[in-house]
C-alpha positions in Angstrom: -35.1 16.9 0.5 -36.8 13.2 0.2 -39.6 12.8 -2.4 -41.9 10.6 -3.2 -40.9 8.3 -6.5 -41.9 9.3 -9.8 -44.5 6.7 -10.6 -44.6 7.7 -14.5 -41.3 6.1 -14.6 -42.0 1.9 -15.7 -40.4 0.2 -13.3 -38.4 -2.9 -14.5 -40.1 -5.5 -11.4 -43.7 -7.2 -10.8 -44.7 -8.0 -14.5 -45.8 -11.2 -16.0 -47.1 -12.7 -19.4 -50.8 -12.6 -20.0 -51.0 -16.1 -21.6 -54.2 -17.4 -19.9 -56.2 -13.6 -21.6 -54.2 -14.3 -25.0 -55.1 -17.8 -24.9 -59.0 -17.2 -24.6 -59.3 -14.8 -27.4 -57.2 -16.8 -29.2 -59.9 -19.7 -28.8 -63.0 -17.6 -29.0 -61.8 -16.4 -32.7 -61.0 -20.2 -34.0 -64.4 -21.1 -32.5 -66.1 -18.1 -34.3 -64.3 -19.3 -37.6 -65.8 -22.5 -37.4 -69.0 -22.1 -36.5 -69.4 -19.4 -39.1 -68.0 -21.9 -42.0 -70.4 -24.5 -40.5 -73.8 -22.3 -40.8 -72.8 -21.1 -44.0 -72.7 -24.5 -45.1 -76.2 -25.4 -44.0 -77.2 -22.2 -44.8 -76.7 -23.0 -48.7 -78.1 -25.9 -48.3 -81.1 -25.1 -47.2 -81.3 -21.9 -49.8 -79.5 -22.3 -52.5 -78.6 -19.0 -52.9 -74.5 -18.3 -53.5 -74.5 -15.0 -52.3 -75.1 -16.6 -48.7 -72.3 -18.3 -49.4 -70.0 -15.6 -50.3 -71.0 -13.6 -47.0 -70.2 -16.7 -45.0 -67.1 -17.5 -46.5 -66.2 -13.5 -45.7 -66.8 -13.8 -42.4 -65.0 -17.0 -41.9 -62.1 -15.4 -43.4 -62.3 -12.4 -41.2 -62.4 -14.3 -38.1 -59.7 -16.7 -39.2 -57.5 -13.2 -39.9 -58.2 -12.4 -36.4 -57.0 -15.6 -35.1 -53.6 -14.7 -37.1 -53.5 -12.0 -36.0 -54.5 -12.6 -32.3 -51.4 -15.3 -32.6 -49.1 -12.9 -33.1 -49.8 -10.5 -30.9 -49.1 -13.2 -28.6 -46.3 -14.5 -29.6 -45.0 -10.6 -29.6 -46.2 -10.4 -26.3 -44.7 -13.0 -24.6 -41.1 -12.3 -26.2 -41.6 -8.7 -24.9 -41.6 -9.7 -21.4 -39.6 -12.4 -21.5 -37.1 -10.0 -22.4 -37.9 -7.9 -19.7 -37.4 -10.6 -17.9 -34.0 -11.6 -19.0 -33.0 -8.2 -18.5 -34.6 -7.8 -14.9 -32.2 -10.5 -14.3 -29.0 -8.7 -15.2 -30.1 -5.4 -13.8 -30.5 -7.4 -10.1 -27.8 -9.9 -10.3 -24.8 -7.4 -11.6 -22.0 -7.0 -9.2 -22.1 -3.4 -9.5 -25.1 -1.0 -8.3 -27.2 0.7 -10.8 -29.4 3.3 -10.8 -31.7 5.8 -12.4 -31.9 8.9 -11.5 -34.0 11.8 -12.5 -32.4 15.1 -13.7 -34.1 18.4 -12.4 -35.2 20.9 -14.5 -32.4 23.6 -12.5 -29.5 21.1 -13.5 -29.3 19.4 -10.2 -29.8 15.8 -10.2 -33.2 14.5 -8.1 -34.8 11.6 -6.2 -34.0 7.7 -7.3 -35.8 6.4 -10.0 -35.0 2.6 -10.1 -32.4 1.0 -8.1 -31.2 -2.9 -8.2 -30.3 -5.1 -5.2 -26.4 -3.8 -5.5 -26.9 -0.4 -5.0 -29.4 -1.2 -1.3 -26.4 -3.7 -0.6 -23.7 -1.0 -0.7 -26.2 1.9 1.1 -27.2 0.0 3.7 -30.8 1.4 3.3 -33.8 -0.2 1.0 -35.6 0.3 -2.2 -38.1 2.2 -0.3 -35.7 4.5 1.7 -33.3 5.0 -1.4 -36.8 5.9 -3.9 -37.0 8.7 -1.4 -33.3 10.2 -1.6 -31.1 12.4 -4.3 -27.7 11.1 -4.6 -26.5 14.2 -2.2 -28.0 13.1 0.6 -25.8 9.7 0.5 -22.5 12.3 0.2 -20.0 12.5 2.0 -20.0 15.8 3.8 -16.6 16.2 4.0 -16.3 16.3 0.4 -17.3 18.7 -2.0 -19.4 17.7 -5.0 -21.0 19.8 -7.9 -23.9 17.9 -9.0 -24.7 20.5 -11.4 -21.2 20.0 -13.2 -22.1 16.8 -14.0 -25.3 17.5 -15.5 -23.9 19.8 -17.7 -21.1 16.9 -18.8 -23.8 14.8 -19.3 -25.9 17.0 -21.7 -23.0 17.9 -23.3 -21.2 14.4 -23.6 -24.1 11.9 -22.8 -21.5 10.4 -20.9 -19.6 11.0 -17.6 -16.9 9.1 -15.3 -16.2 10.6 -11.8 -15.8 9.3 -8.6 -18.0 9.9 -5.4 -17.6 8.8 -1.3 -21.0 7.9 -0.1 -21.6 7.4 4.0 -23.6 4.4 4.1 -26.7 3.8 6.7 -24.3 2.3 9.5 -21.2 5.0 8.7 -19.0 3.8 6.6 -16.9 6.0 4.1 -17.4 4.2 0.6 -15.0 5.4 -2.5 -17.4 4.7 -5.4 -16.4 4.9 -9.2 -20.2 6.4 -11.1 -20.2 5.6 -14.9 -23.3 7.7 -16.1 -25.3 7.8 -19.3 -28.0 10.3 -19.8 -31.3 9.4 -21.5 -34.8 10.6 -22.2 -37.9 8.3 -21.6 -41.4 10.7 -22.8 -39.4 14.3 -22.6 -37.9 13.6 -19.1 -34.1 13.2 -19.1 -32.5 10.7 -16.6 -29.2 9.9 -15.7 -28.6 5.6 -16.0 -25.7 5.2 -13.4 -23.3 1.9 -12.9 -21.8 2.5 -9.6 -18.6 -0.2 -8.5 -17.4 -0.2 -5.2 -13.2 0.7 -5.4 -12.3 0.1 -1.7 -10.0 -2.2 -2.2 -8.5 -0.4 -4.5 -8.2 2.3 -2.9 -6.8 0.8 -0.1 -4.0 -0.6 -2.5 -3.4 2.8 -3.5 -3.3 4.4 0.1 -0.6 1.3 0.9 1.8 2.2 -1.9 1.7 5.9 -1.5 2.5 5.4 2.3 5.2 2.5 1.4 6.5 5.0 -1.2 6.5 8.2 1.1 8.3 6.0 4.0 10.9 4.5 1.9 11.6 8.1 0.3 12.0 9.5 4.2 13.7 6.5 5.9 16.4 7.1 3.2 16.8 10.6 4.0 17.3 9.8 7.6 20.5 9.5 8.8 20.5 7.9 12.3 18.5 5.3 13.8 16.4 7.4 16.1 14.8 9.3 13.2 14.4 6.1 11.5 12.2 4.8 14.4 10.5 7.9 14.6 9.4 8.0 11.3 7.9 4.3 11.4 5.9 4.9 14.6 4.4 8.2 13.5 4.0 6.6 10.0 2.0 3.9 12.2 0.3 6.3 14.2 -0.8 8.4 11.5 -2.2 6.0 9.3 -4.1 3.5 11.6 -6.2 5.2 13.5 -4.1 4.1 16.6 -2.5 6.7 19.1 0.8 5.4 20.6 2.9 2.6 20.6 7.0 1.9 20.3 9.3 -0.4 19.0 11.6 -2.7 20.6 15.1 -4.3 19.3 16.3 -7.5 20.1 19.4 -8.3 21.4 20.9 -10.5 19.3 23.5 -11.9 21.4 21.1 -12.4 24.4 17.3 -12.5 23.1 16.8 -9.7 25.6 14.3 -7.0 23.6 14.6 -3.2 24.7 12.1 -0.5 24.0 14.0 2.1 21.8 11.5 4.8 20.7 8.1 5.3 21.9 5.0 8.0 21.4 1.5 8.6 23.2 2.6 6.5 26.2 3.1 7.7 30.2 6.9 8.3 31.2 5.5 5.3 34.4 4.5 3.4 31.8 7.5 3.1 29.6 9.6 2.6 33.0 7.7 -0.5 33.6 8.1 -1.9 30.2 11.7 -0.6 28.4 13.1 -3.9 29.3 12.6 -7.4 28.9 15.3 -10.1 29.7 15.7 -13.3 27.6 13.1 -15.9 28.3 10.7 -13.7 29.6 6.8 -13.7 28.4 7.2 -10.5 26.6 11.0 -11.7 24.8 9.8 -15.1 24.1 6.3 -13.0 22.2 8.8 -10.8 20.1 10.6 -13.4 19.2 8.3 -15.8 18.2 7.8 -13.8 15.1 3.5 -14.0 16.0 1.4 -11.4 14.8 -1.2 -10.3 17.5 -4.0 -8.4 17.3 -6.2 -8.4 20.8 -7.1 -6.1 23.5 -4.0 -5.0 26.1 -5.8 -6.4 29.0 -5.9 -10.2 27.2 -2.8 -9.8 26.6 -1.4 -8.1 29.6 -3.0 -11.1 31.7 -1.2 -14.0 29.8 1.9 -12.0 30.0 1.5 -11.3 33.6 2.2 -7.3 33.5 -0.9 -5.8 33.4 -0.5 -2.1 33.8 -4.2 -0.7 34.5 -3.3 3.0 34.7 -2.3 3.3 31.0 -5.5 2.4 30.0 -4.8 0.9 27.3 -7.4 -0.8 25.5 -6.5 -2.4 21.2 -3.4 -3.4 21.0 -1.2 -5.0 17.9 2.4 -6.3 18.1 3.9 -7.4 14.8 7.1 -8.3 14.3 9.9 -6.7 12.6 12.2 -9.6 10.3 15.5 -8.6 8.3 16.8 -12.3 6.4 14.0 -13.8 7.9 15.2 -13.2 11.4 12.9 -11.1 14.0 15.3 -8.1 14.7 12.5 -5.6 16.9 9.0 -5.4 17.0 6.4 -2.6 16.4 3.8 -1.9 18.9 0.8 0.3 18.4 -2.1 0.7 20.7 -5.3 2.9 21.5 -6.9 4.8 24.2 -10.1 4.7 22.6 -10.7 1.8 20.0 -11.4 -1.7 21.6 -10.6 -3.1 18.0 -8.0 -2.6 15.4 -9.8 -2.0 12.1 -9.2 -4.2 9.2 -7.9 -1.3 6.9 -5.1 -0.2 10.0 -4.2 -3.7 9.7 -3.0 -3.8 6.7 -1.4 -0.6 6.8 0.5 -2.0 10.3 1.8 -4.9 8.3 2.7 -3.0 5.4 4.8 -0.9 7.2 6.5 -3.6 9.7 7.0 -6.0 6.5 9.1 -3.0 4.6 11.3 -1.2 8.0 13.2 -4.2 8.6 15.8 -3.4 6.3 16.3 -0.1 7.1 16.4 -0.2 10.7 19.2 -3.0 10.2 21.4 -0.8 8.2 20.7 1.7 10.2 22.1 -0.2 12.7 24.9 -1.6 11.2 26.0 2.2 10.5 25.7 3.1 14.3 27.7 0.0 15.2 29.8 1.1 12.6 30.1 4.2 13.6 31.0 3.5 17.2 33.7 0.9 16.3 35.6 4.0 14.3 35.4 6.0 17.3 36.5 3.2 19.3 39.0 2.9 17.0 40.5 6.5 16.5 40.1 6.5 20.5 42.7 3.4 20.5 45.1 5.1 17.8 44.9 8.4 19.5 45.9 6.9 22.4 48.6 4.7 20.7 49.9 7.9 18.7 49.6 5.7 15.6 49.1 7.1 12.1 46.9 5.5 9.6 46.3 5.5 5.7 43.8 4.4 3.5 45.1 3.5 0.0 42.6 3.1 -3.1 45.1 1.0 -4.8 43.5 1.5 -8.7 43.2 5.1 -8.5 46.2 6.3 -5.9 44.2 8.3 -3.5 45.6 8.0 0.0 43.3 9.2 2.7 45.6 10.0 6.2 44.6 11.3 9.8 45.7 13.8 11.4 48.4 11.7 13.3 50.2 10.8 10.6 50.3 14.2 8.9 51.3 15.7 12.5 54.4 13.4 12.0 55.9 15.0 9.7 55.2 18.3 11.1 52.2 19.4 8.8 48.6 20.2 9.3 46.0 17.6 7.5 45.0 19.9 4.9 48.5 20.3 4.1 48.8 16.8 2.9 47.8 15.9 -0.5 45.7 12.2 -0.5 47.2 10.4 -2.7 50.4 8.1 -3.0 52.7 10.2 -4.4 53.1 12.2 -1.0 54.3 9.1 0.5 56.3 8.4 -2.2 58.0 12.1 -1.8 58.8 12.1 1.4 60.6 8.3 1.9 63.9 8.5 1.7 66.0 7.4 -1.3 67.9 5.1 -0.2 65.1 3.4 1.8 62.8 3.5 -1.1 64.0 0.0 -3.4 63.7 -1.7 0.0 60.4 -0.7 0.8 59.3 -1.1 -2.1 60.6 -5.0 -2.4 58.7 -5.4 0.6 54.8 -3.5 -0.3 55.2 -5.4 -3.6 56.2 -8.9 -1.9 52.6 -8.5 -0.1 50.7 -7.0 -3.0 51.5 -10.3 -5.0 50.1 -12.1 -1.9 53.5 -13.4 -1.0 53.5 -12.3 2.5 50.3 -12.3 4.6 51.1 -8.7 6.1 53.6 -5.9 4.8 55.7 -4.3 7.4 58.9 -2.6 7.3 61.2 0.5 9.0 62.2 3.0 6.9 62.6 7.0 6.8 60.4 9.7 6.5 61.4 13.8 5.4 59.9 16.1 8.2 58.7 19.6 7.3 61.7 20.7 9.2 64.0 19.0 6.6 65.3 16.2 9.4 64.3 12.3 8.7 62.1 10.7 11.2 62.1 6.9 11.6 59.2 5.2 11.1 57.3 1.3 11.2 54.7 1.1 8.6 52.4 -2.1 8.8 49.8 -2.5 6.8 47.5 -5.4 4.9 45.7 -5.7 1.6 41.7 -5.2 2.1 40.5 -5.8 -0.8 41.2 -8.3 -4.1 39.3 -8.9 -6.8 38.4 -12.3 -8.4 41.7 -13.1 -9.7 43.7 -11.5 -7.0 44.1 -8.2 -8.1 44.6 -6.3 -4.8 41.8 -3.4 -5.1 42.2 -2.0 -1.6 45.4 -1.8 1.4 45.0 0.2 4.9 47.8 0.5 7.8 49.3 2.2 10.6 52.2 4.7 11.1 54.5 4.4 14.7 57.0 7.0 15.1 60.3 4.8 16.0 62.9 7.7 15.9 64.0 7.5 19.6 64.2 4.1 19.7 66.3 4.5 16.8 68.6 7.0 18.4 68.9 4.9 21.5 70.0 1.6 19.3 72.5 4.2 17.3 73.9 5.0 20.8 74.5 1.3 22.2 76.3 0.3 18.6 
C-alpha cells in the first residue's frame, strides 16, 4: 500500500545559511552599542550626574554582549549547515543507494523516508514514486521475504546484513546486498539502509558454479555423444536460448559436420548436417569469429536461409583445443530477437572450457576404433598378442594366445612367469639372448622361434615378435608389446623335407 511521506522526518535537501538575517542583527546590535556609548557621553556632559553614566555604560555593555553573542550564533549556524551540506554531498554522490526507511509499529517495515540519487538510479522510478513505496512493493515476487525477521534482528542487534532481488520499473531482476542500521529520531525508529548492487557478482558466481557442475559431469561421461549433450543442454539451460548443436571439424579436410543437436526440425538439421571445405558456413567455423546477430543476417550472407525454422537470435562461437578451432557451438531462439548480455557470457564460458574435453573425448573414440580395428586384423590373422609391464612383470594376453596353448583366458595368469613356464628348456638361453639383445637397444625389434608346452602336454612352435614401447630417460626400457603366430605346421612340413 503507497503512502504519503512522513513530512516530520528532516529531510537532508533544499537548505541554505541565513547569512544576509545573521548579518542584520548582527549590525543593528553594534549600532545600538554605539549610539548608546555616544548619548551617554553627552548625556554626562550636559548633567553631570555619574549615575547617568553608569546606566549608559550598562547598556552599552548589554548590547555589545548581544553582538557576542549574535556572532556566535552565526558562526554556529553557518558550520551547522555547512555540514549538512558536506554531508548532503556524500549521501548523493555514494556509489551505493541509501535509504531511510520507517519501521511500523506491527514490526513490518513502511513507506521511504529519504532516498539519494543511487537508490532512483537502480529502481528506475523517482524520489517522488519511491517516497510513496515500502521496500515490498520493489520485491521480487518470486522470492520470499520476512520483513518482520528483519525488524526483530534489528531491535535486537541494531544491525542487519541480508540480501534482497528487487524488479526494477522497466523489469529487471536486481541481486542487492542491504547493510541496515536502526535508529530513533523523536521516539520513531527507522531503519538507515546502504543498498550495493552485486550483479556482477553474482554473475561471477552463477559462471563458476556452472563451469564447476559441467567439468564435474563432462568427466563422468564416458563417450562423446553424452559429452555434447551435456554442453548443449548446459547451453540451453543457462542462456535463455532454446536449441542449437555443435559441429566438428574435419581436420584433415576443413569440412565441419553437425554432431549433436536439440530444439531444431528433423528438415532442418537435413539441410544443415554438412558443410564441405571452403564453403560460407566452414570458412565461419573456422575462422575462429564469435557472432552474435539474428539468423536471418546471417542466413543471407551465408546464402542458406531456411525461413521455416524460424529462427530468430542466433550465436556461433567457436570451440579451440591448442588454439586450434576443433567444432563450434551453436545456440539459437524461437522467441528472443537478441542474445542477452548475461547468456553471453555464460555461452563463452562454456565454449572456452569444452574444448578439451570433447578432444579427449575424441581421441578415446579414435582410440577406441583403432583397437577394434586392430583385434579385427589379429583375429583375422590368428595372431596372439601380450602386453608386458616390464618393472612390475604383469603380462596382459588375449584370448588368441591363451587359446594356443589350449587354455581358456581366465586360465592364464598375467604375468611373465607363465611365459616363462611354458618355453621350453632348451629353447629358453636362446630366447633369452635374443629379448635381452633388444632390451639393451641392441636390436631395433626382438624376434625369434622357439617352443611352447600345450595344455595337452605336446610343444607347439611358435614366432614371437615384439618391440620395446616404452624407455625412460636413460634408456631404461619401461614397457614391450608383441604378437604370437602359431608356426607348428610349417615346422612339421620343413621336418619332413630334411
Amino acid at each position: 500500500m503507497k503512502e504519503s511521506p512522513d513530512n516530520n522526518f528532516p529531510g537532508l535537501t533544499g537548505h541554505t545559511v541565513p547569512s544576509y538575517c545573521s548579518s542584520v542583527k548582527q549590525g543593528a546590535a553594534v549600532f545600538t552599542a554605539i549610539i548608546g556609548i555616544s548619548l551617554t557621553a553627552v548625556a554626562y556632559l550636559l548633567t553631570g550626574y555619574w549615575l547617568v553614566l553608569l546606566a549608559g555604560l550598562t547598556f552599552s555593555m548589554l548590547a555589545t554582549f548581544k553582538v557576542t553573542l549574535v556572532r556566535n550564533r552565526t558562526r554556529f549556524v553557518r558550520s551547522l549547515f555547512e555540514s549538512r551540506e558536506y554531508f548532503n554531498i556524500l549521501y548523493e554522490a555514494g556509489q551505493d543507494a541509501i535509504t531511510v526507511i520507517k519501521i511500523l509499529d506491527d514490526g513490518h517495515l513502511g513507506n521511504f523516508i529519504e532516498v539519494n540519487d543511487k537508490a532512483c538510479q537502480i529502481c528506475g522510478y523517482s524520489r517522488d514514486e519511491l517516497l510513496r513505496m515500502k521496500p515490498e512493493d520493489l520485491d521480487d515476487p518470486t522470492a520470499q521475504y520476512n520483513d518482520k525477521k528483519i525488524v526483530e534482528r534489528l531491535r535486537k542487534t541494531g544491525h542487519s546484513l541480508h540480501e534482497r532481488v528487487i524488479i526494477s520499473k522497466d523489469g529487471c531482476r536486481i541481486p542487492l546486498e542491504v547493510n541496515a542500521r536502526l535508529f530513533r529520531f523523536k521516539g520513531q525508529l527507522y531503519s538507515l539502509s546502504i543498498s550495493r548492487d552485486i550483479s556482477e557478482r553474482k554473475q561471477a558466481e552463477k559462471l563458476v558454479r556452472i563451469q564447476r557442475d559441467l567439468s564435474f559431469a563432462l568427466g563422468a561421461s564416458e563417450s562423446l555423444q553424452e559429452c555434447l549433450r551435456l554442453c548443449i543442454d548446459t547451453s540451453l539451460r543457462f542462456s535463455e536460448m532454446d536449441s542449437g548443436g555443435i559441429y566438428l571439424v574435419d581436420k584433415s579436410t576443413g569440412a565441419v559436420d553437425l554432431v549433436y543437436h536439440r530444439g531444431l526440425s528433423p528438415e532442418f538439421v537435413r539441410a544443415v548436417s554438412h558443410y564441405e571445405a571452403g564453403s560460407p558456413n566452414a570458412e565461419l567455423v573456422n575462422s575462429g569469429r564469435v557472432v552474435y546477430t539474428e539468423y536471418e543476417e546471417l542466413a543471407s550472407q551465408l546464402n542458406n536461409y531456411i525461413h521455416d525454422e524460424g529462427l530468430r537470435a542466433i550465436a556461433v562461437l567457436p570451440v579451440r583445443h591448442n588454439g586450434e578451432v576443433i567444432a563450434c557451438l551453436n545456440v539459437s531462439s524461437h522467441t528472443l530477437m537478441e542474445i542477452p548480455d548475461s547468456s553471453r557470457l555464460v555461452l563463452e564460458s562454456i565454449a572456452s572450457q569444452i574444448g578439451d574435453i570433447i578432444a579427449n573425448r575424441l581421441m578415446a573414440e579414435e582410440l577406441r576404433d583403432n583397437e577394434k580395428r586392430l583385434a579385427l586384423a589379429l583375429d583375422g590373422a590368428d595372431l596372439g598378442t601380450w602386453d608386458w609391464n616390464i618393472e612390475t612383470g604383469v603380462m596382459v594376453y588375449n584370448k588368441r594366445w591363451a587359446e594356443m596353448l589350449g587354455y581358456c583366458l581366465g586360465e592364464i595368469e598375467p604375468h611373465l612367469r607363465t611365459w616363462e613356464r611354458f618355453v621350453h628348456p632348451d629353447d629358453m638361453p636362446r630366447v633369452r639372448k635374443a629379448l635381452n639383445a633388444h632390451l639393451e637397444n641392441r636390436t631395433p625389434t626382438y624376434e625369434t622361434e622357439y617352443r611352447l608346452l600345450h595344455k595337452s602336454g605336446k610343444w607347439i612352435w611358435v614366432l614371437d615378435k615384439g618391440k620395446v614401447t616404452d624407455r625412460d630417460d636413460d634408456g631404461k626400457p619401461l614397457r614391450a608389446a608383441g604378437t604370437l603366430l602359431d608356426i607348428t605346421e610349417r615346422k612339421q612340413s620343413e621336418q619332413k623335407l630334411i
